[in-house]
C-alpha positions in Angstrom: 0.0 0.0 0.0 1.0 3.7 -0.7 1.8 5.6 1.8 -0.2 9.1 1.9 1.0 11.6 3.4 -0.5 15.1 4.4 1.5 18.5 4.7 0.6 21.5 5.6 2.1 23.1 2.5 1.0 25.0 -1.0 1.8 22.8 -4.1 3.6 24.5 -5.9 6.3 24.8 -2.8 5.7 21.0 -1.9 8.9 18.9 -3.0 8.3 15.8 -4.3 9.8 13.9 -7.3 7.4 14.1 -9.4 3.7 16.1 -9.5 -0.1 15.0 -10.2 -2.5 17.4 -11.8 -5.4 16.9 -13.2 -6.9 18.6 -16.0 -10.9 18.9 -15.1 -13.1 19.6 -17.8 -10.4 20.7 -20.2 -9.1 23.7 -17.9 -5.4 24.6 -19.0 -6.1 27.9 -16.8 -6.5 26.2 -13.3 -4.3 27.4 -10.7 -2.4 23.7 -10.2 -1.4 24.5 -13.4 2.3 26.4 -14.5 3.2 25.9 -17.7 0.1 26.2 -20.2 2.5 27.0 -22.9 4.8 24.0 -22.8 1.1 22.2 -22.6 0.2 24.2 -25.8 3.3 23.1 -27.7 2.9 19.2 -27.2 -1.4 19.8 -28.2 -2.1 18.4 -25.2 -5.7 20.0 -24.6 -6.6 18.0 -21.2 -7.6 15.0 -22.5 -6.0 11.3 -21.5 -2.7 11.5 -20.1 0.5 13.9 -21.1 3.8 13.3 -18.9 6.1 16.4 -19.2 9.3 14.5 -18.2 11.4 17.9 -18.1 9.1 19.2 -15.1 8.2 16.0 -14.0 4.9 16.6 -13.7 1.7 14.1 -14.9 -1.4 15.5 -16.7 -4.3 13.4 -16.2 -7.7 14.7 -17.8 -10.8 14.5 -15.7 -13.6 14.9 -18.1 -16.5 15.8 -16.0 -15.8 17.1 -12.7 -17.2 14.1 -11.1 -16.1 12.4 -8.0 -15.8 8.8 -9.6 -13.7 10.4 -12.2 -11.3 11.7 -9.8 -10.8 7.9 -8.4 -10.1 6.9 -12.2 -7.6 9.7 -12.5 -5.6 8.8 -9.9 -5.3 5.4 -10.4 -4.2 6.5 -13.7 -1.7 8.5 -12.3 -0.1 6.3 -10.5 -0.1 3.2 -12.6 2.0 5.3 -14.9 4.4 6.9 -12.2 4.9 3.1 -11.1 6.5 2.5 -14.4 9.2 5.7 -13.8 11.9 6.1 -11.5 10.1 8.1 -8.6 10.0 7.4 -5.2 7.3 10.1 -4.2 4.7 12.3 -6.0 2.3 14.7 -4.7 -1.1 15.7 -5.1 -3.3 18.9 -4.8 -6.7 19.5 -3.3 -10.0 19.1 -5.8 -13.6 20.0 -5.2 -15.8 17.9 -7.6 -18.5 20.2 -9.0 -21.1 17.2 -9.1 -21.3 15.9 -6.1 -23.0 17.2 -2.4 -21.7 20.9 -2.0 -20.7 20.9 1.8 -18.6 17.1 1.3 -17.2 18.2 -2.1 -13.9 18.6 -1.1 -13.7 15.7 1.9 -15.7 13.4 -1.1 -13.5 13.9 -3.9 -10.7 13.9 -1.9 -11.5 10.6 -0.5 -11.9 9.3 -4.1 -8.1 10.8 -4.9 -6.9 8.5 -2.3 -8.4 5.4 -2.9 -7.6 6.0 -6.8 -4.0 6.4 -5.9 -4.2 3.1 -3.4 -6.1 0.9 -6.5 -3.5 2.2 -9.2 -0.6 0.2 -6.6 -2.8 -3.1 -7.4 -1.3 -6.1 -9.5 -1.9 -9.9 -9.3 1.5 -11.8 -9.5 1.5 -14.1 -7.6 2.1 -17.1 -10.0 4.6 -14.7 -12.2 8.4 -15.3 -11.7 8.9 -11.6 -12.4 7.3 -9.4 -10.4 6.3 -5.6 -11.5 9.0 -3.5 -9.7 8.3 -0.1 -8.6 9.8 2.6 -6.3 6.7 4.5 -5.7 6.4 4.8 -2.0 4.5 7.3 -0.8 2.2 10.4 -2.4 2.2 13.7 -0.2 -0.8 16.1 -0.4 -0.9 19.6 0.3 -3.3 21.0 2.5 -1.4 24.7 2.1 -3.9 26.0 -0.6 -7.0 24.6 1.7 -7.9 28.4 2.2 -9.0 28.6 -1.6 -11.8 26.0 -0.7 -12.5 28.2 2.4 -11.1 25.7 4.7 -8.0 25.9 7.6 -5.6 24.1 6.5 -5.0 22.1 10.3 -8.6 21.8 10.4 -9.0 20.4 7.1 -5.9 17.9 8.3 -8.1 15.8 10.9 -10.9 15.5 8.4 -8.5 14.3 5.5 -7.2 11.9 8.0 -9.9 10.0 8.6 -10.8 10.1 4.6 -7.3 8.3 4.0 -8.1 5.5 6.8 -11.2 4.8 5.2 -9.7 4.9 1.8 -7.1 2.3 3.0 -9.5 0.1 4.5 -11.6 0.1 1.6 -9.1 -0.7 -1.0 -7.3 -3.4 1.4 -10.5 -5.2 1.5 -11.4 -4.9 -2.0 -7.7 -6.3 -2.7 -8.2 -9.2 -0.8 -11.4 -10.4 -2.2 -9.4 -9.7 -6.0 -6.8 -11.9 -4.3 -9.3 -14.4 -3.3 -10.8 -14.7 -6.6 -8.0 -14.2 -8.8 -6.5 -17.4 -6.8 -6.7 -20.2 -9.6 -9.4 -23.3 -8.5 -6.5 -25.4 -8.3 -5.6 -23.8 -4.9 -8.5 -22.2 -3.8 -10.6 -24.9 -3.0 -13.5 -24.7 -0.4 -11.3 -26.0 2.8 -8.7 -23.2 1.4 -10.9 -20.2 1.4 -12.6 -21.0 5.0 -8.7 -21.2 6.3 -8.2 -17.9 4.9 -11.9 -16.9 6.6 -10.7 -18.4 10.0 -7.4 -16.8 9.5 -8.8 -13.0 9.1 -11.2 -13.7 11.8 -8.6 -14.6 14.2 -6.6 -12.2 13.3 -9.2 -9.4 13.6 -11.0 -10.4 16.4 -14.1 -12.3 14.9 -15.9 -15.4 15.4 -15.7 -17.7 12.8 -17.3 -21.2 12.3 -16.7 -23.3 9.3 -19.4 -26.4 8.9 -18.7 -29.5 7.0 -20.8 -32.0 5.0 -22.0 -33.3 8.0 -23.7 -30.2 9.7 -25.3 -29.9 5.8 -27.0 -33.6 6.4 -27.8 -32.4 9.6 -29.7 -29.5 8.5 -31.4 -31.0 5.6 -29.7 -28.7 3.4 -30.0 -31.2 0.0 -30.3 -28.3 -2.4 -26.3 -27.0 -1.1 -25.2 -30.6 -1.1 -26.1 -32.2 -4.5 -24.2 -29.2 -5.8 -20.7 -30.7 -4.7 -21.5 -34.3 -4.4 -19.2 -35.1 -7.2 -16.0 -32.9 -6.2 -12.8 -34.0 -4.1 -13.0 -31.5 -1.6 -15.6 -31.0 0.8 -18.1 -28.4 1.0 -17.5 -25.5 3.8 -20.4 -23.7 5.0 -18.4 -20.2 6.8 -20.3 -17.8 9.3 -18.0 -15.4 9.9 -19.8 -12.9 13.1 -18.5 -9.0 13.7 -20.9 -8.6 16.9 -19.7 -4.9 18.3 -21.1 -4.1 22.1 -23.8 -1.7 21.0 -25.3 -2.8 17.7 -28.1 -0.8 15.8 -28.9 -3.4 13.0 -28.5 -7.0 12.8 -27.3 -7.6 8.6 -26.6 -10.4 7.1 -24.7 -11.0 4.1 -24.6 -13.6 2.4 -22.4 -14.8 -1.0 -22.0 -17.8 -3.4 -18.7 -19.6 -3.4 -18.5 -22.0 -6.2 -14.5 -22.1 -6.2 -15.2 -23.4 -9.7 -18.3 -24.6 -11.5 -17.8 -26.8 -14.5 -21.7 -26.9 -14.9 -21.6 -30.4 -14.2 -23.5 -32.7 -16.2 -25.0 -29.9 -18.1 -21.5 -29.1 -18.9 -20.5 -25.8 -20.2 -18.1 -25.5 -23.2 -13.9 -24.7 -22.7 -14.7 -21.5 -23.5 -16.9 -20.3 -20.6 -15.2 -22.6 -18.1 -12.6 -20.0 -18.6 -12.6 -17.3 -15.5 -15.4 -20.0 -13.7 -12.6 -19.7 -10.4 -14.7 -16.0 -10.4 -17.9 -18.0 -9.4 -17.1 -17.5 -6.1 -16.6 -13.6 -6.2 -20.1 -13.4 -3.9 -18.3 -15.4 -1.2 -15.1 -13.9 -1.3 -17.0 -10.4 -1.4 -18.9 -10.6 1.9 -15.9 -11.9 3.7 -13.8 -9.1 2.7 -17.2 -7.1 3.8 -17.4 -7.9 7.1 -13.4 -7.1 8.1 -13.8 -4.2 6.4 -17.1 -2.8 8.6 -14.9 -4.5 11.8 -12.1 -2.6 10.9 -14.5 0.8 10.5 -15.9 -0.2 13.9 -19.2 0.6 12.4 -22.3 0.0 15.2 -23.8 -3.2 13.6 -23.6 -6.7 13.9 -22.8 -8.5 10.4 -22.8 -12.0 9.7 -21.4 -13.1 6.6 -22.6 -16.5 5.3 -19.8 -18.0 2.4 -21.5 -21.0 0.4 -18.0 -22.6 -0.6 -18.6 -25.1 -3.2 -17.5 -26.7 -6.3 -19.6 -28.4 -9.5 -17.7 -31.1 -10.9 -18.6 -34.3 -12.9 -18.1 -37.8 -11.6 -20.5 -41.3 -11.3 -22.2 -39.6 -8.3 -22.8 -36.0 -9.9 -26.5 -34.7 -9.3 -28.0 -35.1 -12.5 -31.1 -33.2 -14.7 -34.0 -35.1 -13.6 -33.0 -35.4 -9.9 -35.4 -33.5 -7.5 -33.8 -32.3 -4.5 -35.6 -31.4 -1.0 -34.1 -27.8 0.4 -33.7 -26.6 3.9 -36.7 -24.5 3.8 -38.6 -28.5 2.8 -39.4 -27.2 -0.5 -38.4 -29.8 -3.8 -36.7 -29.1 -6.7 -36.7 -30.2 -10.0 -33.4 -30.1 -11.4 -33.7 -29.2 -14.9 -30.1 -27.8 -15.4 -27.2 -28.8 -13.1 -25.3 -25.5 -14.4 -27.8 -23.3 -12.6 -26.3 -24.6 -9.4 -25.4 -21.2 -7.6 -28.9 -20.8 -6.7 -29.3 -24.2 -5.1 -26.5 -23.5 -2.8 -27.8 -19.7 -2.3 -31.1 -21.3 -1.0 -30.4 -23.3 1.6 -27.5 -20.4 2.7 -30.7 -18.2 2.5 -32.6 -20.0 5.0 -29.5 -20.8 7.2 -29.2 -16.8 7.4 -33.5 -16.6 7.9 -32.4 -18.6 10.9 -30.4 -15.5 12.5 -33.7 -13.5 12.6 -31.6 -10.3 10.9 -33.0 -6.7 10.1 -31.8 -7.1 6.6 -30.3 -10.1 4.4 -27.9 -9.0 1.2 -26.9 -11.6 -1.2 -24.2 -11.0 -3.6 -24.2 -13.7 -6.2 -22.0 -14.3 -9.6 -25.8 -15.9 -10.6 -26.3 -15.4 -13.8 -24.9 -14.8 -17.9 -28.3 -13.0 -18.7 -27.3 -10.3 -16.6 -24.4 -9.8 -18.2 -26.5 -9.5 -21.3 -28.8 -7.4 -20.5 -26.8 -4.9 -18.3 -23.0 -5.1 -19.4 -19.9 -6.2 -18.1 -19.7 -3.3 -15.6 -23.2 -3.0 -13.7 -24.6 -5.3 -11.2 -28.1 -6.5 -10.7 -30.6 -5.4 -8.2 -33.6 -7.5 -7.0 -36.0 -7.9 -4.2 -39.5 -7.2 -3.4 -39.1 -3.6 -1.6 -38.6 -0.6 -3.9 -37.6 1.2 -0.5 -34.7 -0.9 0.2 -33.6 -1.6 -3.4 -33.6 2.3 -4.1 -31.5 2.9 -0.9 -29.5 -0.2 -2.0 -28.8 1.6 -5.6 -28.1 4.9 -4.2 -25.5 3.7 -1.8 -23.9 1.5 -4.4 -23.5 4.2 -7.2 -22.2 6.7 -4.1 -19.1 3.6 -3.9 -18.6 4.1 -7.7 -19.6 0.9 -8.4 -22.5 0.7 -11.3 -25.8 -1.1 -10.6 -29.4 -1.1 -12.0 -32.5 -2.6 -10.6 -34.4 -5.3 -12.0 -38.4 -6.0 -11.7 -39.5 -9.1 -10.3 -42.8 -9.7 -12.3 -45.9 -12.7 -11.8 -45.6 -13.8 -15.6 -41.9 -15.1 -15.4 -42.7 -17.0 -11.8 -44.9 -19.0 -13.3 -42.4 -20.2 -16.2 -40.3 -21.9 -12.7 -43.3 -24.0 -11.9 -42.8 -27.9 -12.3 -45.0 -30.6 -13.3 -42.4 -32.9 -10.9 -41.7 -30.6 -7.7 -42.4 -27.4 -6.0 -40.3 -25.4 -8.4 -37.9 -25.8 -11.2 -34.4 -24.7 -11.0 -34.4 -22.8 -14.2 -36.7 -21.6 -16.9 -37.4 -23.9 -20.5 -37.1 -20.5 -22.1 -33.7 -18.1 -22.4 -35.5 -14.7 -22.2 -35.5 -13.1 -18.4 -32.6 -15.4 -17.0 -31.3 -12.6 -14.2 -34.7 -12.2 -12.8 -35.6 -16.0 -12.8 -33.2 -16.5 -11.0 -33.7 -13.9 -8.5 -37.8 -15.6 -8.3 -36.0 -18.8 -7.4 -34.2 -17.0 -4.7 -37.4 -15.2 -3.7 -39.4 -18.7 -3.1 -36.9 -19.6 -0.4 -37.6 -16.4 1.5 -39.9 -16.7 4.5 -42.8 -14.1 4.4 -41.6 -12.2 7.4 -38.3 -11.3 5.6 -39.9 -10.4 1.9 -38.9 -6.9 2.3 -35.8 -7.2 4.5 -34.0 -9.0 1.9 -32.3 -8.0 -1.3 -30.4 -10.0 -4.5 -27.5 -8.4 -6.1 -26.5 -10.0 -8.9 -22.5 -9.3 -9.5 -21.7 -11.5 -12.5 -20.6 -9.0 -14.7 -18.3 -6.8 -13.0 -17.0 -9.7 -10.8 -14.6 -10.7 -13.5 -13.2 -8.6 -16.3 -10.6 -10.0 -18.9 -9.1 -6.2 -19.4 -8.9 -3.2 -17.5 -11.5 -0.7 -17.0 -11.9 2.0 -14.4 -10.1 1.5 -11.4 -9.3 -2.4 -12.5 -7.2 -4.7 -13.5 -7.9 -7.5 -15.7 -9.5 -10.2 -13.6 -11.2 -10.0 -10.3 -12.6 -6.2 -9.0 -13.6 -7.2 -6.0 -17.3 -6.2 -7.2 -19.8 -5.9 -4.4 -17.2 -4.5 -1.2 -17.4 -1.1 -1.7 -21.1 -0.8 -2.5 -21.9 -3.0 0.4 -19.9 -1.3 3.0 -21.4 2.0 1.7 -24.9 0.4 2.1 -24.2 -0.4 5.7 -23.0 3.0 6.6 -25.5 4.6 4.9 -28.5 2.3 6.8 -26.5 3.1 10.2 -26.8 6.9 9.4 -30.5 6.7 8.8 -31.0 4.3 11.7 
């Protein structure tokens, strides 16, 4: 991680090895800016990136002054400082236009630091040679605060806290991009709960991690005919961050197929490529719930991690098989590659179980929203406009893209089965995201029909090139936009 450091002194006096500015909206004449005329020369006109090696200085257009542009700029700036010869850079202060006037500057500033924090990020750990850098800290200067009618010593306490947050956030999101970039070869189920137990221990949690048998136990036959036919066990994780005075009881809970073959309903080579991101819900919520501990936000938070894996062998669960889930209802099993809901229903009525104000399930679910919404925008679902609203505010505050998604009585009725209570998918391909968020919806008990929301992360979860603040591979989609839900239900609370 970067280290960021504030001073008390102008820009243009701070000394550093190399500077930051960005250009916003295409303004040459801002005051961060010195030499318009060597700009001029080089037809640089504030758009994309110029690097004036004789003043050491990088030019990084915003274009839009927009808080989640900032955080792109940054981590742009710093992903090409890392490729230079510079052991510190500094930074300015910026006031997005478009954002809440009184947090402009706190809010943008907050997005400047956790774009310079992402632009450190690379996944090597299977790569001989390592990306070497000699970036080690930015400095920002507070000196100039007075231009945004702040005291620069005041303004020092409140930037403080911004940077704390900013670390947490990004440490978090890193590990889950650890967790699923870690190839399926490794990261089996036993191997993410010992990193679950692990960060529990280490942060002060309670963590239990239940095997087959506590599944047989509690009847949970939809979970288990999922991983019948892998070697490794499955791992049912409750991971608890139970503060003394709690406001809200949340669950979380997220699918963790470590890799999902489809089974018998096997999927071609070409889409079993990136299936170790089937368990980005899982590693999401667990990289949630340190991150609120380490906030010390005033709620209890359970995260529930469906680890799992859908293989093919003599004993895989087959099309045709009906299964009985916790909550007693059967299910026709009319595609074994729709198997990420099986688990996520019997988690579902596990997390019922811990009578919670709200229940949040982040899910890799479904190719359909990837159609219909992008690579880059997650699904919303649930049956309270209320909540899913809040839910969609909070998560576009994070930067992270979402849209919500209308349950509707026409597509339930294209689950029913002639065999069971419910089919597990659809004999139609129109509306997959939202079937699969009416499966979801059958195993939630009436009393929590409104307290519980689906987010649907299968797009942004996994990304083969770069795009915002991302790498190619995991983006640790889901962290930030649930940790701003939580804070932003504990404010209202």
């Amino acid at each position: 991680m970067l280290k960021l450091k504030l001073e008390e002194t102008c820009f243009k006096a701070l000394e550093a090895d190399v500077a930051v500015v960005f250009v916003v909206e295409k303004d040459l004449k801002s005051s961060w800016i010195h030499n318009e005329r060597q700009l001029e020369t080089f037809n640089y006109e504030g758009e994309g990136m110029f690097v004036d090696q004789h003043h050491k200085v990088v030019y990084v257009g915003v274009p839009k002054s927009d808080v989640h542009l900032f955080r792109e700029a940054a981590c742009q700036a710093v992903r090409a400082i890392k490729k230079m010869h510079f052991k510190s850079a500094k930074v300015g202060l910026y006031a997005a236009k478009h954002s809440v006037e009184q947090y402009a500057l706190s809010e943008t500033m907050l997005a400047i630091f956790t774009g310079l924090q992402f632009g450190m990020y690379e996944y090597e750990t299977y790569k001989e040679k390592k990306t070497k850098t000699h970036l080690k800290e930015v400095l920002v200067a507070l000196g100039d605060a007075k231009e945004f009618a702040e005291e620069p010593h005041t303004l020092k306490g409140v930037l403080e806290k911004k940077i704390h947050k900013a670390r947490i956030l990004v440490e978090h999101v890193n590990l889950a991009r650890d967790l699923v970039n870690t190839p399926p070869n490794v990261a089996s189920a036993p191997y993410v709960a010992k990193i679950a137990q692990d960060l529990a221990e280490k942060n002060g949690l309670d963590c239990f991690v239940h095997g087959e048998d506590y599944l047989k136990e509690k009847k949970m036959g939809a979970y288990l005919a999922v991983n019948q036919a892998s070697a490794n066990p499955p791992q049912l994780v409750h991971v608890i961050y139970k503060p003394k005075h709690a406001k809200k009881k949340i669950v979380l809970v997220g699918k963790g197929l470590t890799y999902d073959c489809g089974g018998l309903s096997i999927k071609t080579s070409e889409y079993m490529i990136t299936m170790k991101a089937d368990k980005g819900g899982a590693c999401a919520v667990l990289a949630v719930v340190n991150a609120l501990a380490h906030l010390g936000v005033e709620a209890e938070v359970h995260a529930v991690l469906g680890l799992a894996e859908n293989m093919i062998a003599g004993n895989s669960y087959r099309p045709d098989d009906i299964l009985i889930s916790k909550e007693g209802k059967s299910i026709e099993v009319r595609n074994t590659d729709a198997e990420g809901r099986l688990v996520l229903a019997d988690c579902l009525s596990f997390a019922q179980d811990l009578e919670p104000d709200l229940i949040v399930d982040f899910a890799t679910l479904t190719g359909a929203c990837v159609v219909g919404l992008g690579s880059y925008t997650s699904g919303i679902m649930g049956n309270n406009e209320e909540l899913k609203n809040q839910f969609e505010k909070s998560a576009l505050k994070s930067g992270e893209l979402v849209a919500k998604l209308p349950f509707n009585r026409h597509l339930r009725k294209l689950l029913d089965s002639k065999m069971a209570d419910i089919s597990n998918i659809t004999p139609v391909r129109y509306g997959g995201a939202l079937t699969a968020g009416l499966f979801l919806n059958e195993f939630i008990r009436e009393a929590y029909k409104d307290k519980w929301l689906h987010i649907d992360i299968a797009g942004p979860a996994y990304v083969e090139k770069d795009w915002d603040v991302n790498t190619p591979g995991a983006s640790g989609a889901g962290v930030r936009m649930c940790v701003q839900f939580v804070l932003d239900v504990l404010a209202k609370s």
